[in-house]
N, C-alpha and C positions, 0 to 999 in steps of 0.2 A: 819705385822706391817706397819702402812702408813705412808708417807713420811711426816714431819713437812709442815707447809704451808709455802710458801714463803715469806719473811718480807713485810711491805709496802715500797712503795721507800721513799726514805731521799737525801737529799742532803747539806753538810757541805760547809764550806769554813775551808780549808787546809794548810797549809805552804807551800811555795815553793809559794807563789800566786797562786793555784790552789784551784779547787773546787771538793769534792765526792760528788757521786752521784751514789748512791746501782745500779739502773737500767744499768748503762753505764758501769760498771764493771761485768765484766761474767767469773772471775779470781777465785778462795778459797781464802780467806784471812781469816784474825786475826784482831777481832776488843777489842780492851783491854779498858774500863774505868777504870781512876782514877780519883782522886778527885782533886787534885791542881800542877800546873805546881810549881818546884823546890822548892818541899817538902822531907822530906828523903825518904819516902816509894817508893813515886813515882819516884823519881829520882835513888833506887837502881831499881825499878821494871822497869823504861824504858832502864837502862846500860844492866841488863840481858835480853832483845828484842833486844838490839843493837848488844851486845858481840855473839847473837845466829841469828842474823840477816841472816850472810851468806847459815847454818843451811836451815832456812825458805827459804832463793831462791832458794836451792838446790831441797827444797820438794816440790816448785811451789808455792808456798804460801806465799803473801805479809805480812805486819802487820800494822795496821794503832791506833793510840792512840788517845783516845778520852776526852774532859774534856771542863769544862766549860767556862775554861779560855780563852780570847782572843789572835786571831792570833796573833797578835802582842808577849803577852806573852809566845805561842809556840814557837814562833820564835826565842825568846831570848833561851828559856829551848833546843828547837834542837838544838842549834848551839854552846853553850856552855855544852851541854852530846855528841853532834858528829851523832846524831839520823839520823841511816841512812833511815829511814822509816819518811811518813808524819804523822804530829798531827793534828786532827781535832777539831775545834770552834764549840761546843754545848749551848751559849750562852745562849739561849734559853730555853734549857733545851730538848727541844724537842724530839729530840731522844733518850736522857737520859730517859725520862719518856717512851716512846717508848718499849725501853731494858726493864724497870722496875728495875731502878739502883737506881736510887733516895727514900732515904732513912733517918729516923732519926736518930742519932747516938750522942754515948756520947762525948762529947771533953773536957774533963778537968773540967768533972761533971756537963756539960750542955747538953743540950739537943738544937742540930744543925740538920738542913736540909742538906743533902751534897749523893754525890755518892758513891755511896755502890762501891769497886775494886770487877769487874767482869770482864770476857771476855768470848767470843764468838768464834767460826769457823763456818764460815759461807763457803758452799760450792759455785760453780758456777752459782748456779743458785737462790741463792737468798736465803737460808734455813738454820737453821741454825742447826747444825749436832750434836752440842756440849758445852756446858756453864759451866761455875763457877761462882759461884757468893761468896762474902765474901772472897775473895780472900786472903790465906797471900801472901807474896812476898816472901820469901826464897824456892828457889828449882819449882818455878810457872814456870817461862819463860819453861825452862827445861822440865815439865809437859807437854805443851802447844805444845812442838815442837814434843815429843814423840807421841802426839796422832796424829798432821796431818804429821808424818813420816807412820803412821798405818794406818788411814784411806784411803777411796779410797774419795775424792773429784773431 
């Protein structure tokens, strides 16, 4: 079996006043899209990353949340959920389309553009190991941490 290819590099602007950037990270992490900062779904799905946060540094493996919303509005949403992991400003869409998260979806019997809830593990070196896509939130995070406790990253 051959190893996935390496993503292309990306580079975000982050909370904390920081910026990612794929290339300069040579760590495993967790890259989680959701669709709107201090939504319910998203907001129980970023408390379950937060609550198993510890979890994830024990297994070497960061997590980093991604959404279209501006730093600014990450900034509000970490600091009032306590999110101890950075969110990343996809503004653009860029990377989102990238993943291949963006998606059409019903909302209340319309039909909207918006990010499909997916996540990633993306090992050291740039690949990505493991995906979900269409994500529900109940029992995810949990999922998510059992597989990079399993794998070798």
């Amino acid at each position: 079996m051959s190893e996935p290819p390496a993503l292309p590099d990306f580079e975000l602007p982050a909370t904390g006043n920081q910026r990612f950037r794929l290339s300069a990270y040579n760590a495993p992490f967790v890259l989680y899209f959701y669709p709107k900062d201090n939504t319910p779904g998203c907001t129980i799905e970023g408390e379950a990353f937060r609550d198993l946060h510890p979890e994830f540094v024990k297994a070497g493996v960061a997590v980093f949340g991604v959404s279209r919303d501006s730093v600014a509005s990450h900034e509000k949403f970490k600091s009032k959920f306590s999110f101890p992991f950075e969110l990343l400003s996809d503004a653009d869409e860029e990377v989102c389309l990238g993943f291949g998260v963006m998606k059409m979806k019903n909302m209340y019997g319309k039909q909207v553009r918006g990010v499909e809830r997916s996540t990633f593990v993306i090992d050291r070196s740039g690949r990505i190991v493991r995906e979900w896509r269409g994500v529900r939130v109940p029992g995810h995070a949990q999922e998510v941490l059992e597989f990079v406790r399993s794998a070798r990253l």
